[in-house]
N, C-alpha and C positions, 0 to 999 in steps of 0.2 A: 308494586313499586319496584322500578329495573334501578338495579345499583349502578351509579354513575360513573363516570376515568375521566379523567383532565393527562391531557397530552402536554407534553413540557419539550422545545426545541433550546437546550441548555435554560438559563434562567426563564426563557420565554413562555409565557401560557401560549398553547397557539389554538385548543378545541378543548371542549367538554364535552361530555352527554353519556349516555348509555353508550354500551360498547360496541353495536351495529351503528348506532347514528356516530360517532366517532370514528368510528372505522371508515367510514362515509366520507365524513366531513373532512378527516384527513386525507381520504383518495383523493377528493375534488380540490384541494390543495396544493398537489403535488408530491404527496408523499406517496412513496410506496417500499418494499419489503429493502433491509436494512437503512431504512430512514433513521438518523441520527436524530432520536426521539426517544425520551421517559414519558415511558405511559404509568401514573399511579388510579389506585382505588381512592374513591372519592371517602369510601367506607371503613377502608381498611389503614389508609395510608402506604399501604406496599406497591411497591413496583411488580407492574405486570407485564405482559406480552401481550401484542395483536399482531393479529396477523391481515397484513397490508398486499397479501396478492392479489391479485384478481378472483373475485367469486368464482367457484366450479360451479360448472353447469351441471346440473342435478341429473342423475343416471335415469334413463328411461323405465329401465328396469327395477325402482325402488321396491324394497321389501316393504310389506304391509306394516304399520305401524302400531307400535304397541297400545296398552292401556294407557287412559288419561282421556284427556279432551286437548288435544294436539293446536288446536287451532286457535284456542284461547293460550296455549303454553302449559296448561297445567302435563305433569307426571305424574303417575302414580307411584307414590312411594309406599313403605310403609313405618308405623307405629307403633309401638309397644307399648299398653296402658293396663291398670288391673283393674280387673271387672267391675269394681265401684267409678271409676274414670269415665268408660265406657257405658255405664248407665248412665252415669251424672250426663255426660255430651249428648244422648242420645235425647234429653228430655228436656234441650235448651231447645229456642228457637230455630227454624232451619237445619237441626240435625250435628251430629257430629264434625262435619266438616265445613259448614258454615261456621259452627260457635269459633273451632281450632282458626279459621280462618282471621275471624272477628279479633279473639286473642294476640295473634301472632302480630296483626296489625296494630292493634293497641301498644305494644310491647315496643314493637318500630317504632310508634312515634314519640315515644319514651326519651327523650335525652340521654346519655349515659357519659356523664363527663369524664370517668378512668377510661371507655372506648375513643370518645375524640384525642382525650389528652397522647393515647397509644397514638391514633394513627397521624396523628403531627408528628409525632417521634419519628416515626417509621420514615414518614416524607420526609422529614429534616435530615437524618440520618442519608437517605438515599441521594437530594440533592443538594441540601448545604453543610454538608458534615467537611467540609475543608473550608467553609466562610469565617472568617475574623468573627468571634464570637460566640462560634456555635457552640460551644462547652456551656458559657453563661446561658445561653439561650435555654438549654437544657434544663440546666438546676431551673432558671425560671417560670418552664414549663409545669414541670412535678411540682417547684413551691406553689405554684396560684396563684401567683401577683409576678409581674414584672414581665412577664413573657413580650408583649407586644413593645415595650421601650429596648429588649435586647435585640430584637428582628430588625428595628426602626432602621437598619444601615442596611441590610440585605437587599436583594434588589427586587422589584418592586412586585413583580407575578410572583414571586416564590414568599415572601412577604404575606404576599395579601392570601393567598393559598395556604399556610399555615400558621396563619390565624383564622381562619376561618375553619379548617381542620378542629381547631383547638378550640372553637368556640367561642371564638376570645369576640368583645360586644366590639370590639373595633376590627375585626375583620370581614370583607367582604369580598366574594368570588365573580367579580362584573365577569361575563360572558367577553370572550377575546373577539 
């Protein structure tokens, strides 16, 4: 599962998606490098960078490529477990790196409501932290209740973008 970014032209949603297909989707829009755009993590709620030049064209001469399966995107990285770990993995279904797989994904689809609540912060903070409200909005985020009646003025893609951050059952991220 590729971590998402929503593009923001001031209050405006203008693209979502992974960050090559955004990257994409913003060229073919007209954007390109100092485009007057907040890109955040869909994941994180932080403001990130892209970069809007034109692809380079891949050098003839590429060095060989490391360990991994390159093609599917895996790296090789590595782990650190103690030999009871490493038995335990080794004796699940598919092996060590299937089970870690399996796990890691389960874990993703986990909800984590202190992680949403964070990365609505983080977005608020980034694009409406000078909006009439934004302080209430705050406390009502960390209280639990109220969140979505404080945003109700905000304008409308920034709005619907964190609360749906926040997980909140009334927001929803419609595709721009």
């Amino acid at each position: 599962m590729d971590e998402t970014f929503t593009a923001f032209e001031g209050a405006r949603r203008v693209a979502q998606g992974t960050r090559a297909a955004l990257t994409k989707a913003l060229r073919a829009k007209g954007f390109g490098p100092g485009a007057a755009l907040l890109v955040f993590s869909d994941l994180t709620g932080r403001e990130t960078d892209l970069d809007l030049s034109a692809p380079p064209a891949p050098p003839a001469d590429a060095p060989p490529r490391g360990r991994g399966r390159p093609k599917l995107g895996v790296r090789a990285k590595e782990v650190t477990l103690l030999p009871r770990h490493w038995e335990w993995l080794a004796s699940q279904r598919g092996g060590a790196s299937a089970t870690l797989r399996r796990l890691v994904e389960e874990a993703i689809r986990q909800p984590n409501p202190a992680a949403r609540r964070d990365a609505a912060y983080a977005f608020c903070t980034a694009i409406a932290g000078d909006l009439p409200g934004y302080e209430e909005a705050m406390r009502a985020l960390y209280a639990g209740e109220g969140f979505a009646g404080a945003v109700a003025h905000w304008p409308d893609d920034v709005r619907a973008h964190a609360l749906w951050l926040a997980g909140a059952p009334e927001g929803s991220t419609p595709q721009p």
